[in-house]
mmCIF file of the N, C-alpha and C atoms, coordinates in Angstrom:
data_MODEL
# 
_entry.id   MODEL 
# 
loop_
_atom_site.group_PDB 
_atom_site.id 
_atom_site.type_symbol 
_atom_site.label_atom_id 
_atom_site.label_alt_id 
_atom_site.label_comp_id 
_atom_site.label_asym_id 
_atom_site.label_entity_id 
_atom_site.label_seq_id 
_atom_site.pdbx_PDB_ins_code 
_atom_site.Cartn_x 
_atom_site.Cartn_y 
_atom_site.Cartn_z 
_atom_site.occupancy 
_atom_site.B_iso_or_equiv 
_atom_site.pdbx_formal_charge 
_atom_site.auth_seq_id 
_atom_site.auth_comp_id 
_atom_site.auth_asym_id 
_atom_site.auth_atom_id 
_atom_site.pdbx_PDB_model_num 
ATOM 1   N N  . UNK A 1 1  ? -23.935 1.496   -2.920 1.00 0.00 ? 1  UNK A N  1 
ATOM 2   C CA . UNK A 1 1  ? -22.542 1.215   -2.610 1.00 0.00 ? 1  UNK A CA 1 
ATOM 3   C C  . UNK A 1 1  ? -22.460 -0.012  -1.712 1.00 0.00 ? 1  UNK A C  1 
ATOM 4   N N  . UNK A 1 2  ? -21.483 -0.860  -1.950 1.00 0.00 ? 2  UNK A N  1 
ATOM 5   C CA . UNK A 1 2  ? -20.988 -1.879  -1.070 1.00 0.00 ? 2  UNK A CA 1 
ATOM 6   C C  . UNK A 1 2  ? -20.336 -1.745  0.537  1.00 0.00 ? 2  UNK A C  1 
ATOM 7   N N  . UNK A 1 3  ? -19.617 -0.118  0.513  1.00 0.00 ? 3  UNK A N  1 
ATOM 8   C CA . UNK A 1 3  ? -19.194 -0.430  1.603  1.00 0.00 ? 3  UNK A CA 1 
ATOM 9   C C  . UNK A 1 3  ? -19.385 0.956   2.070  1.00 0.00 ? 3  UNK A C  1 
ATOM 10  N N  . UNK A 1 4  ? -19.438 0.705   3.733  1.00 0.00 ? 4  UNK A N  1 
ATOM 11  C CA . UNK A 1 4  ? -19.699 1.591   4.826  1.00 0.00 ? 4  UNK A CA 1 
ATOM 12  C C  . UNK A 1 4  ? -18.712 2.149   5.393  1.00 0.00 ? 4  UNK A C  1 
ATOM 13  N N  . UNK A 1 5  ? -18.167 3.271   5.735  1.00 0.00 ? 5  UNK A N  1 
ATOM 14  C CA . UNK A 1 5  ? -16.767 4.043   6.234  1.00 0.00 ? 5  UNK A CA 1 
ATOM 15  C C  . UNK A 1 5  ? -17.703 3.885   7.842  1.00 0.00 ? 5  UNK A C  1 
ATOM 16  N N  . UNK A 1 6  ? -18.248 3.659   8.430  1.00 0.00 ? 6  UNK A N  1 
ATOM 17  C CA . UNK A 1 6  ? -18.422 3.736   9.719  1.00 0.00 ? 6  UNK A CA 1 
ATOM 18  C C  . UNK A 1 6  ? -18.086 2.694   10.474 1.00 0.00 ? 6  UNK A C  1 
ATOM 19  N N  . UNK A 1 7  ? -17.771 2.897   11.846 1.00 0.00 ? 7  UNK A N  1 
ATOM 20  C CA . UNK A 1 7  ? -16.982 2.002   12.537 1.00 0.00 ? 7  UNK A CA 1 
ATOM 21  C C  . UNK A 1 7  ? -17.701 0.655   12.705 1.00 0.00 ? 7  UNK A C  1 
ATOM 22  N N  . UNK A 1 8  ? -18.817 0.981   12.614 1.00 0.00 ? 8  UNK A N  1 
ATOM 23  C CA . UNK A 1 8  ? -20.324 0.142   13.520 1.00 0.00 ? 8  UNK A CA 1 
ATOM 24  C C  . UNK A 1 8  ? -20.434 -1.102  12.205 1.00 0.00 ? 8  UNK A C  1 
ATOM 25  N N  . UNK A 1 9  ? -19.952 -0.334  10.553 1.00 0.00 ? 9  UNK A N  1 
ATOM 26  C CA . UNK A 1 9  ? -20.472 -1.042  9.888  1.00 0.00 ? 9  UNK A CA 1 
ATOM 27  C C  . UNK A 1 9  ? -19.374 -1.735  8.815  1.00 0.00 ? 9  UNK A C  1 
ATOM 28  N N  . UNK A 1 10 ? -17.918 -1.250  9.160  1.00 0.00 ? 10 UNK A N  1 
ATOM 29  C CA . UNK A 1 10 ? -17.058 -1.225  8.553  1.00 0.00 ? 10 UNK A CA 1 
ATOM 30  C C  . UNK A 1 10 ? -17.085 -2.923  7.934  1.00 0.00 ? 10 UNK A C  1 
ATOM 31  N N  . UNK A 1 11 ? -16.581 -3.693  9.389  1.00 0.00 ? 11 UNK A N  1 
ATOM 32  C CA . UNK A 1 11 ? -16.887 -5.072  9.384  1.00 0.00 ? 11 UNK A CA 1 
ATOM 33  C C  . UNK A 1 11 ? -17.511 -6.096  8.504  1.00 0.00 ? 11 UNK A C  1 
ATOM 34  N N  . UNK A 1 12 ? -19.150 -5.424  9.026  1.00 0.00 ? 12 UNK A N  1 
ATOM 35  C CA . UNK A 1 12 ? -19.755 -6.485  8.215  1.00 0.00 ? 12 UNK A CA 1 
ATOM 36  C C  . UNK A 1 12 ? -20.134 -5.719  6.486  1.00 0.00 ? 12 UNK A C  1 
ATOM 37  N N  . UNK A 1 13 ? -19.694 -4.367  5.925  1.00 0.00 ? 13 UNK A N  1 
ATOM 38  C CA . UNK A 1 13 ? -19.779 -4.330  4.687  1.00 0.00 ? 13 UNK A CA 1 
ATOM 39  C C  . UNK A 1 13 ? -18.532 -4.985  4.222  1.00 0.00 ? 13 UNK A C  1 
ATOM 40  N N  . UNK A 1 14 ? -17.459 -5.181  3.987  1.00 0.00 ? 14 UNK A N  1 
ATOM 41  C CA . UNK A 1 14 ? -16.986 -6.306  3.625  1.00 0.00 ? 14 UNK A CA 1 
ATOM 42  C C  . UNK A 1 14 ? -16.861 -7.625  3.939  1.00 0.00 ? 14 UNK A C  1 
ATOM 43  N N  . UNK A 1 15 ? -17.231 -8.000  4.912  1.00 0.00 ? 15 UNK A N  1 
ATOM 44  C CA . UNK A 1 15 ? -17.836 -9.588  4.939  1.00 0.00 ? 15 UNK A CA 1 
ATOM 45  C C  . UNK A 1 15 ? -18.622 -9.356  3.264  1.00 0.00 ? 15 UNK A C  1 
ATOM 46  N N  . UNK A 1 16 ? -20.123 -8.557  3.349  1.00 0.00 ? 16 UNK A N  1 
ATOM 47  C CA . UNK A 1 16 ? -20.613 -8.528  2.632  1.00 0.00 ? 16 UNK A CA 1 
ATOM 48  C C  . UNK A 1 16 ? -19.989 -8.552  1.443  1.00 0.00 ? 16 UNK A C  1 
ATOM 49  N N  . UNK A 1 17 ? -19.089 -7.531  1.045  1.00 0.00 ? 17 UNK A N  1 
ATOM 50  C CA . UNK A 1 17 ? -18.215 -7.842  -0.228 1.00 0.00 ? 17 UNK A CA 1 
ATOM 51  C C  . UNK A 1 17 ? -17.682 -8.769  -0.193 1.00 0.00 ? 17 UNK A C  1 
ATOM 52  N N  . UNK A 1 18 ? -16.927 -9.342  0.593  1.00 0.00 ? 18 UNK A N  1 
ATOM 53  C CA . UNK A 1 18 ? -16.344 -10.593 -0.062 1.00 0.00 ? 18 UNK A CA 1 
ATOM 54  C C  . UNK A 1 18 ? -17.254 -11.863 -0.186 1.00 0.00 ? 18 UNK A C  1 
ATOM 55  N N  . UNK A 1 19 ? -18.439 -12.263 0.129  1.00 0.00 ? 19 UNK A N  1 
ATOM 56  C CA . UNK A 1 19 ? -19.180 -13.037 0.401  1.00 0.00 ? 19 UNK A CA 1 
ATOM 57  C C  . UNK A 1 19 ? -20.353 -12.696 -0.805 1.00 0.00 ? 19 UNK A C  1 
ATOM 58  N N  . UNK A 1 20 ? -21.007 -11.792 -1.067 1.00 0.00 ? 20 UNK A N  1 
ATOM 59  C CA . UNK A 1 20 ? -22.379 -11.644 -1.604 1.00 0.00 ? 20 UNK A CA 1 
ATOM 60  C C  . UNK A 1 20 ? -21.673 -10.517 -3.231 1.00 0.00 ? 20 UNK A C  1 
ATOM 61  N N  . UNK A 1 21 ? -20.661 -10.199 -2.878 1.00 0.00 ? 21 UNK A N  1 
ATOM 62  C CA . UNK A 1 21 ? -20.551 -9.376  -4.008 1.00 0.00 ? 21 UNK A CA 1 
ATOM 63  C C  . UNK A 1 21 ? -19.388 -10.429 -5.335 1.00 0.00 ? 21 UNK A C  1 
ATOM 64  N N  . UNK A 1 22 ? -19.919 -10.201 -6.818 1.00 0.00 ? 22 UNK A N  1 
ATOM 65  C CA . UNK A 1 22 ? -19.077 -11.227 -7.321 1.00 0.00 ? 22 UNK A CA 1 
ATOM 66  C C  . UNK A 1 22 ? -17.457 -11.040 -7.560 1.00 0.00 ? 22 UNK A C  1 
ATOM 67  N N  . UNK A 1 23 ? -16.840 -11.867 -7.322 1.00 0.00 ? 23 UNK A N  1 
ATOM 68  C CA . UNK A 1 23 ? -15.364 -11.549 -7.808 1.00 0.00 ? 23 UNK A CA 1 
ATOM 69  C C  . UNK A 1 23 ? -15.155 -10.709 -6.314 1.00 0.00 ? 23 UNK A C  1 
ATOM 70  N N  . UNK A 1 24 ? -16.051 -10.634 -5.070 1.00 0.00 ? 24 UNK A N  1 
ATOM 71  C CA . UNK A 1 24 ? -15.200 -9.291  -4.334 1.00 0.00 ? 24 UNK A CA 1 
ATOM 72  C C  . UNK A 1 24 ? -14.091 -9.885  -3.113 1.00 0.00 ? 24 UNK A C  1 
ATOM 73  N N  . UNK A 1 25 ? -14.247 -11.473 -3.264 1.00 0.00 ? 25 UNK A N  1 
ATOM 74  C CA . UNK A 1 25 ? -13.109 -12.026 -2.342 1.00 0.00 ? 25 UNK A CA 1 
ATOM 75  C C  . UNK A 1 25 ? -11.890 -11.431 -3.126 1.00 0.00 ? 25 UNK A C  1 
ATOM 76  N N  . UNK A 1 26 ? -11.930 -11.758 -4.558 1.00 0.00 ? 26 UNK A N  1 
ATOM 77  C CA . UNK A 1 26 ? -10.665 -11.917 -5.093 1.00 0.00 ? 26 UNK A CA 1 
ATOM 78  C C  . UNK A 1 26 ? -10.341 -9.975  -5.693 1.00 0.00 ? 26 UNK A C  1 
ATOM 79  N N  . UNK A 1 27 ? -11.100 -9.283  -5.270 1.00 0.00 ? 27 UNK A N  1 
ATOM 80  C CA . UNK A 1 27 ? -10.563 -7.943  -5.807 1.00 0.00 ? 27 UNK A CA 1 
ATOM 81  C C  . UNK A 1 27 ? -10.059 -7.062  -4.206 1.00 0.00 ? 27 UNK A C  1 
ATOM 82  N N  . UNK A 1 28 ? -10.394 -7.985  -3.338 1.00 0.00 ? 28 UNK A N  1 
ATOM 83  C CA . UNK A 1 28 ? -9.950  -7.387  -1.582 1.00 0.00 ? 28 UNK A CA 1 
ATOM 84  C C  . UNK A 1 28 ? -8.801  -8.235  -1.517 1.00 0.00 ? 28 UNK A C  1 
ATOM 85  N N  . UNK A 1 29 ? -8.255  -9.307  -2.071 1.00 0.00 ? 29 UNK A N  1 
ATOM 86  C CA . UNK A 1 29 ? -7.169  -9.952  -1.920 1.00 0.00 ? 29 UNK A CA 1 
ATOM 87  C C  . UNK A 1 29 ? -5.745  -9.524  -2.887 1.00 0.00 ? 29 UNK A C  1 
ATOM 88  N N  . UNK A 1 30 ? -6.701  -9.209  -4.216 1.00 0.00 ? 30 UNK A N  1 
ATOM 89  C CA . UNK A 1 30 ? -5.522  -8.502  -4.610 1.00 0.00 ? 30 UNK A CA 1 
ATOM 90  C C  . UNK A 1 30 ? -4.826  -7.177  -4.499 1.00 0.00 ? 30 UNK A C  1 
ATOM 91  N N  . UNK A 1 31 ? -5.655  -6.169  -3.758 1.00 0.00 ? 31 UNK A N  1 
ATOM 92  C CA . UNK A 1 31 ? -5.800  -4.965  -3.327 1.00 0.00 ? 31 UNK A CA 1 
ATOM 93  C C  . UNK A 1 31 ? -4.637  -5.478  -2.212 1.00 0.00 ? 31 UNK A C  1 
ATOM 94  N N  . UNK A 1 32 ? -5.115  -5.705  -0.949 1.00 0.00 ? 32 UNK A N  1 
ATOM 95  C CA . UNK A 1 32 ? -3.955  -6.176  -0.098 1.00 0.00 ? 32 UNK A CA 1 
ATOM 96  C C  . UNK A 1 32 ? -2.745  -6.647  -0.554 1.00 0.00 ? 32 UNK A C  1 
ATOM 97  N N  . UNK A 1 33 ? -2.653  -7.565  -1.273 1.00 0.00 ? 33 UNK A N  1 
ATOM 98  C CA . UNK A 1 33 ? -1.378  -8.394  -1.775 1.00 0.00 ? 33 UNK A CA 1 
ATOM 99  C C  . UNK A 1 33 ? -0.509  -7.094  -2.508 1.00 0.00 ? 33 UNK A C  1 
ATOM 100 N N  . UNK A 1 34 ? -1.349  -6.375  -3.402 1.00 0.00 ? 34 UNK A N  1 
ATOM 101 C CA . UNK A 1 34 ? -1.069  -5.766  -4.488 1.00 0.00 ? 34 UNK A CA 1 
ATOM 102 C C  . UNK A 1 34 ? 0.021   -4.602  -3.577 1.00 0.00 ? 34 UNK A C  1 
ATOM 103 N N  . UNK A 1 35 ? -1.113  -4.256  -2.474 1.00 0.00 ? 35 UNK A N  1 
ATOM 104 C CA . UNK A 1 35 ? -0.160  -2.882  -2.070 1.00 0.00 ? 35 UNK A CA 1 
ATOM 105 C C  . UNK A 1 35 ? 0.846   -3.594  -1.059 1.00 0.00 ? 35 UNK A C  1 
ATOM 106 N N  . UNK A 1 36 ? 0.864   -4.862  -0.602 1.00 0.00 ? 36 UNK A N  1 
ATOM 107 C CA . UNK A 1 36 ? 1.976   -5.608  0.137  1.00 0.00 ? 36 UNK A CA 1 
ATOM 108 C C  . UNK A 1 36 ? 3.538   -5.739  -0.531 1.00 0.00 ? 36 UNK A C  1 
ATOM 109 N N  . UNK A 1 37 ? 2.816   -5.540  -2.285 1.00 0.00 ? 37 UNK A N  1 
ATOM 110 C CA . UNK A 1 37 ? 3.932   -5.864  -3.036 1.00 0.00 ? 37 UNK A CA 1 
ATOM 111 C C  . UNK A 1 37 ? 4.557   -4.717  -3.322 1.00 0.00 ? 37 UNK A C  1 
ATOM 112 N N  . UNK A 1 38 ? 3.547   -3.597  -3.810 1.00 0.00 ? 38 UNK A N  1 
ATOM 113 C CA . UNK A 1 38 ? 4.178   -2.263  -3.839 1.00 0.00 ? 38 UNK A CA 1 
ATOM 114 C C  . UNK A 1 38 ? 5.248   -1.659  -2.824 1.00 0.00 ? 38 UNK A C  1 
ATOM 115 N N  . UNK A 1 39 ? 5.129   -1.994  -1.650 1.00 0.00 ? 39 UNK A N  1 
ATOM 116 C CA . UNK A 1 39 ? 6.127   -1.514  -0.717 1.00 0.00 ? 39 UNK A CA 1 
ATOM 117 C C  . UNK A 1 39 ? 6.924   -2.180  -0.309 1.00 0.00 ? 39 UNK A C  1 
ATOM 118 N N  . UNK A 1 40 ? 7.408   -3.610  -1.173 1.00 0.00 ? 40 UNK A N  1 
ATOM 119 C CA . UNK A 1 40 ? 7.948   -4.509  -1.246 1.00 0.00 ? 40 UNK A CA 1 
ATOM 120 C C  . UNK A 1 40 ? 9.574   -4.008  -2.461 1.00 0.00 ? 40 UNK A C  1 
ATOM 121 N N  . UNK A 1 41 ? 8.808   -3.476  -2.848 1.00 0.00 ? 41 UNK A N  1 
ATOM 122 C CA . UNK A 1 41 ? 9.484   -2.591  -4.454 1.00 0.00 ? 41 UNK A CA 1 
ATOM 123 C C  . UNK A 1 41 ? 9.756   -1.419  -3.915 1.00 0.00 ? 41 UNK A C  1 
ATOM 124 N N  . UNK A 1 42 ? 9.279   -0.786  -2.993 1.00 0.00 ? 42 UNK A N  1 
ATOM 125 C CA . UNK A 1 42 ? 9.686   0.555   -2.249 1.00 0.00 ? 42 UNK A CA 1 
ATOM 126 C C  . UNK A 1 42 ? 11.228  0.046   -1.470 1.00 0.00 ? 42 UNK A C  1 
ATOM 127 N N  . UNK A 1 43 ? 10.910  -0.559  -0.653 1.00 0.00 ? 43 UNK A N  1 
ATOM 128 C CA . UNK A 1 43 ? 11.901  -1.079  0.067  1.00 0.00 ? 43 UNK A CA 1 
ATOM 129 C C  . UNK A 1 43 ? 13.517  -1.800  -0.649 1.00 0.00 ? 43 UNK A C  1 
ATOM 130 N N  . UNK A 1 44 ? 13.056  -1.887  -1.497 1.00 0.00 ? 44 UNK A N  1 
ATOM 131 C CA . UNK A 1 44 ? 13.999  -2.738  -2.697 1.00 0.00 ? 44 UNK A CA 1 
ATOM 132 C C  . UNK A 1 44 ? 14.711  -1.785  -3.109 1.00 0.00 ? 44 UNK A C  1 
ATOM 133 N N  . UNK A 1 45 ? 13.951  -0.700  -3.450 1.00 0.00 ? 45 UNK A N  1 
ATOM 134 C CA . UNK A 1 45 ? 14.144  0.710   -4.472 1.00 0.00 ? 45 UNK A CA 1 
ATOM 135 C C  . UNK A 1 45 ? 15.522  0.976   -3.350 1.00 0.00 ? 45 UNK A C  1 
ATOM 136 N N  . UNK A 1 46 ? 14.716  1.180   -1.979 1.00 0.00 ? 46 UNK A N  1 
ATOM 137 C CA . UNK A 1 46 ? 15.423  2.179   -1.113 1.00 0.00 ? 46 UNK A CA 1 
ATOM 138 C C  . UNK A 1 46 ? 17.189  1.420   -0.383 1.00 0.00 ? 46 UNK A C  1 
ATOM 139 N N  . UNK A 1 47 ? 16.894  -0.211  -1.028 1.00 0.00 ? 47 UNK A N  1 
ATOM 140 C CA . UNK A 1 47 ? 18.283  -1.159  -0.622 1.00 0.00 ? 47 UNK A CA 1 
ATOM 141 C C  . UNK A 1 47 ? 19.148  -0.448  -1.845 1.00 0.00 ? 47 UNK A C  1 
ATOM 142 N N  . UNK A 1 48 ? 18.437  -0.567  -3.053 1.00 0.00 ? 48 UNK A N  1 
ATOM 143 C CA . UNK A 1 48 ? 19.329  -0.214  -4.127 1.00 0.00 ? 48 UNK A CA 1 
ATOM 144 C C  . UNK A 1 48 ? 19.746  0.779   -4.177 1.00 0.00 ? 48 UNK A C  1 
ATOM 145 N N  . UNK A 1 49 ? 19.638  2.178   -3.515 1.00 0.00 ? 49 UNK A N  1 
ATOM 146 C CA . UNK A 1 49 ? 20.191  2.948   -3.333 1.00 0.00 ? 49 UNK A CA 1 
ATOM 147 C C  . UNK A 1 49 ? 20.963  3.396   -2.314 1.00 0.00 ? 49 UNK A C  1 
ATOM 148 N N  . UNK A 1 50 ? 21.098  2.201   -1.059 1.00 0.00 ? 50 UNK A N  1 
ATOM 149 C CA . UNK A 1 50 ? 22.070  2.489   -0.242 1.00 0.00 ? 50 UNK A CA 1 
ATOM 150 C C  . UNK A 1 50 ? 23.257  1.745   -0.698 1.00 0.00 ? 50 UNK A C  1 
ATOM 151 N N  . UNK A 1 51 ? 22.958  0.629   -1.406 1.00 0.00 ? 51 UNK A N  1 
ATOM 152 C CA . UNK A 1 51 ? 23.856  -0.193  -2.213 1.00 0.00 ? 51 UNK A CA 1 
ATOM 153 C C  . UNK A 1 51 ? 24.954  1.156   -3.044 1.00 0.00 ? 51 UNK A C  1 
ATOM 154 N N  . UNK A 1 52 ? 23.960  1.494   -4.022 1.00 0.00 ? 52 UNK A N  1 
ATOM 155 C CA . UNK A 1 52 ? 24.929  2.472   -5.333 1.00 0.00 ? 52 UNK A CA 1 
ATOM 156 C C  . UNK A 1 52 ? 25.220  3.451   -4.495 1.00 0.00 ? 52 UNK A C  1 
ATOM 157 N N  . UNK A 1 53 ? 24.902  3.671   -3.228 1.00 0.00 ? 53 UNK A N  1 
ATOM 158 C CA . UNK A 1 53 ? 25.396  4.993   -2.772 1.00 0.00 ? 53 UNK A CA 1 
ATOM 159 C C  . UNK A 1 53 ? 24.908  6.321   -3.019 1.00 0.00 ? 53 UNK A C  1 
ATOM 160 N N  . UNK A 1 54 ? 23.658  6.077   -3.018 1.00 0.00 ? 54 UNK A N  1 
ATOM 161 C CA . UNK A 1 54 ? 22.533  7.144   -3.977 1.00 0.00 ? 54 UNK A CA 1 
ATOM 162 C C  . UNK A 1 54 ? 22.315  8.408   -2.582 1.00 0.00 ? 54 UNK A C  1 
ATOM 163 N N  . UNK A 1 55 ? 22.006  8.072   -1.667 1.00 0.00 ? 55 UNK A N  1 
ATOM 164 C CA . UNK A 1 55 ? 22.183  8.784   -0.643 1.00 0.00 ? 55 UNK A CA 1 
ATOM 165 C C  . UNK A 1 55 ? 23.004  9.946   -0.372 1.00 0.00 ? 55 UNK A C  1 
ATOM 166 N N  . UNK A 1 56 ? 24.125  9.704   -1.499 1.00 0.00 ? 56 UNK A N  1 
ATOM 167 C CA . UNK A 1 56 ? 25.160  11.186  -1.192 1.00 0.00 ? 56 UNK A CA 1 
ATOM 168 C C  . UNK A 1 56 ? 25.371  12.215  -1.973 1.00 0.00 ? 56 UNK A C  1 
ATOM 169 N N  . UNK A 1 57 ? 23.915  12.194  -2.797 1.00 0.00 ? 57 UNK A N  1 
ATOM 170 C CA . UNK A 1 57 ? 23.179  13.319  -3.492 1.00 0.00 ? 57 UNK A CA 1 
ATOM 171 C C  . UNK A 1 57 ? 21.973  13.589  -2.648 1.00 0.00 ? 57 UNK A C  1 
ATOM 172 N N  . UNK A 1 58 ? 22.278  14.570  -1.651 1.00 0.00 ? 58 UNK A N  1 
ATOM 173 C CA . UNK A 1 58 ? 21.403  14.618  -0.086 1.00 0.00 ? 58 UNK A CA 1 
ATOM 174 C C  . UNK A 1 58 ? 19.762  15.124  -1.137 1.00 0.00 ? 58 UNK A C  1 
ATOM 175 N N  . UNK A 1 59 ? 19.928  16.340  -1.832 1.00 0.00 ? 59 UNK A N  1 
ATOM 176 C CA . UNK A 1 59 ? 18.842  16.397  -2.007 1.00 0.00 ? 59 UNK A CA 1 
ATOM 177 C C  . UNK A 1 59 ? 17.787  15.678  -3.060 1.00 0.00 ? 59 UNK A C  1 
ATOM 178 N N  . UNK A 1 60 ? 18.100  14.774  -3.768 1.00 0.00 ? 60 UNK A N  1 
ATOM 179 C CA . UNK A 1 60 ? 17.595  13.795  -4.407 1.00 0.00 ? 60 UNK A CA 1 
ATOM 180 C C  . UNK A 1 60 ? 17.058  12.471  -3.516 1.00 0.00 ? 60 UNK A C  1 
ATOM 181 N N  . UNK A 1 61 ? 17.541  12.439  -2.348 1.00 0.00 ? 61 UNK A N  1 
ATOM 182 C CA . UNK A 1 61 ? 17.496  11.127  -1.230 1.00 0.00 ? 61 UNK A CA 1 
ATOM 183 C C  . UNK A 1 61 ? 16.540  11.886  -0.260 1.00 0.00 ? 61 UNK A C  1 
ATOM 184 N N  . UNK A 1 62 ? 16.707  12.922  -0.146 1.00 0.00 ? 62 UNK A N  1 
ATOM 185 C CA . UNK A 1 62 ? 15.637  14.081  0.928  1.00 0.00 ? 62 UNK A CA 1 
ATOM 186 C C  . UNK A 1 62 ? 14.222  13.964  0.497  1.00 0.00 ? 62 UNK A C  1 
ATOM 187 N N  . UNK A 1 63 ? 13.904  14.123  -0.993 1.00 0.00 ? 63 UNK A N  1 
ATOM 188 C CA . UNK A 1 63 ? 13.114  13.728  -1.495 1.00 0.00 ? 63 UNK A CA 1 
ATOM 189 C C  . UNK A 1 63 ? 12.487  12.353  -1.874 1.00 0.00 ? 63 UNK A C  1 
ATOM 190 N N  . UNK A 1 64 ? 13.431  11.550  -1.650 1.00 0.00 ? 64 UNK A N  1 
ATOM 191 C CA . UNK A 1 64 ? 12.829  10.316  -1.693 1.00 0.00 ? 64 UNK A CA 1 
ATOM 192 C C  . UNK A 1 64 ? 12.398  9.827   -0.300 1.00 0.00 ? 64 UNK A C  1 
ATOM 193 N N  . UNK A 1 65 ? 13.061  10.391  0.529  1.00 0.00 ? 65 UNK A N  1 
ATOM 194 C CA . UNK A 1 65 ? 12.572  10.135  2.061  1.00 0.00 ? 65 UNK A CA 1 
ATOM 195 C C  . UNK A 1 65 ? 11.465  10.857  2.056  1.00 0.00 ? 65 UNK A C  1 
ATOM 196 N N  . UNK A 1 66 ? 10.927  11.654  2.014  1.00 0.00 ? 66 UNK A N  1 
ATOM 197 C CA . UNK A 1 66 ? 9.832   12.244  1.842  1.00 0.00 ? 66 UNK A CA 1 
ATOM 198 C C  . UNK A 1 66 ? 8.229   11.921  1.189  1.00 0.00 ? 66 UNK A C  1 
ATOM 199 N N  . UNK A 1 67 ? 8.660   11.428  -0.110 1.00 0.00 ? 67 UNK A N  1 
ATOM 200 C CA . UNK A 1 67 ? 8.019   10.298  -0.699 1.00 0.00 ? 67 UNK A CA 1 
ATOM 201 C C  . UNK A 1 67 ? 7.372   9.297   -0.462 1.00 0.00 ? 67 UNK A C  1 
ATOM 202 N N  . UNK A 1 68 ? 8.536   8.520   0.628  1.00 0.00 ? 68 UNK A N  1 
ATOM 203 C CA . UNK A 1 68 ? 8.174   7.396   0.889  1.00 0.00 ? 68 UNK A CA 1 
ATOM 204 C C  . UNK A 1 68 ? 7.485   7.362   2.678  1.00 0.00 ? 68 UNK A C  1 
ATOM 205 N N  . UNK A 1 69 ? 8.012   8.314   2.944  1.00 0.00 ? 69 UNK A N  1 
ATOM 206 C CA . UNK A 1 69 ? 6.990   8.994   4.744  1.00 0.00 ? 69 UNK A CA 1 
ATOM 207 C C  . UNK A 1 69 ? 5.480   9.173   4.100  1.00 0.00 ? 69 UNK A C  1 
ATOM 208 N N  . UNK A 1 70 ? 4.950   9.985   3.178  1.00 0.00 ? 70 UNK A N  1 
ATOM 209 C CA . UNK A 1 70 ? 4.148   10.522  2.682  1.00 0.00 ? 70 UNK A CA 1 
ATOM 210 C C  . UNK A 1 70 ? 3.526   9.211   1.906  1.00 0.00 ? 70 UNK A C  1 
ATOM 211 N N  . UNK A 1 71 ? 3.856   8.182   1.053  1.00 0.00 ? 71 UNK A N  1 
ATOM 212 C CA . UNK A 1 71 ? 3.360   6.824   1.106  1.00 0.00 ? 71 UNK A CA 1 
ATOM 213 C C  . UNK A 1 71 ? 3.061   5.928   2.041  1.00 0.00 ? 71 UNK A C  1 
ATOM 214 N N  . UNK A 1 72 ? 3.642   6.174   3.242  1.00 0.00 ? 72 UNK A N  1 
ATOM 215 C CA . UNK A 1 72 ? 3.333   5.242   4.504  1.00 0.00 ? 72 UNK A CA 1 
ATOM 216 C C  . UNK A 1 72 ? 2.423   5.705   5.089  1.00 0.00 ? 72 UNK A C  1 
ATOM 217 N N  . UNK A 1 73 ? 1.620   7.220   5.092  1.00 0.00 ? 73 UNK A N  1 
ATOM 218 C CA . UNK A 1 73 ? 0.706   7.857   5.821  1.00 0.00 ? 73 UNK A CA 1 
ATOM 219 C C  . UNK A 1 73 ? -0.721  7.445   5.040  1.00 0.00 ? 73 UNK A C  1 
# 
């Protein structure tokens, strides 16, 4: 395996990936970007429904608050 879950080694196993492993700059950049964008579209989701007024179907919006707490964790 490429990478280390420990604190000591977290660091330098991705240096290592992005440096020694092929393609692994560009699969840690799109990973970041990727989920930067995903909650980019969350947030969008959650304008468009204060917009339409989606909110005043409490338990359909209860659940989406929920959703999206439970995506941020």
């Amino acid at each position: 395996t490429h990478y280390a879950a420990d604190t000591s080694l977290a660091f330098s196993s991705v240096s290592h990936m992005c440096r020694d492993v092929q393609f692994g700059w560009l699969i840690r950049n799109l990973h970041a970007n990727g989920a930067s964008l995903f909650f980019i579209c969350i947030y969008l989701h959650i304008g468009r429904g204060f917009y339409y007024g989606s909110y005043l179907n409490k338990e359909t919006w209860n659940v989406g608050v929920i959703l999206l707490l439970l995506l941020m964790a």
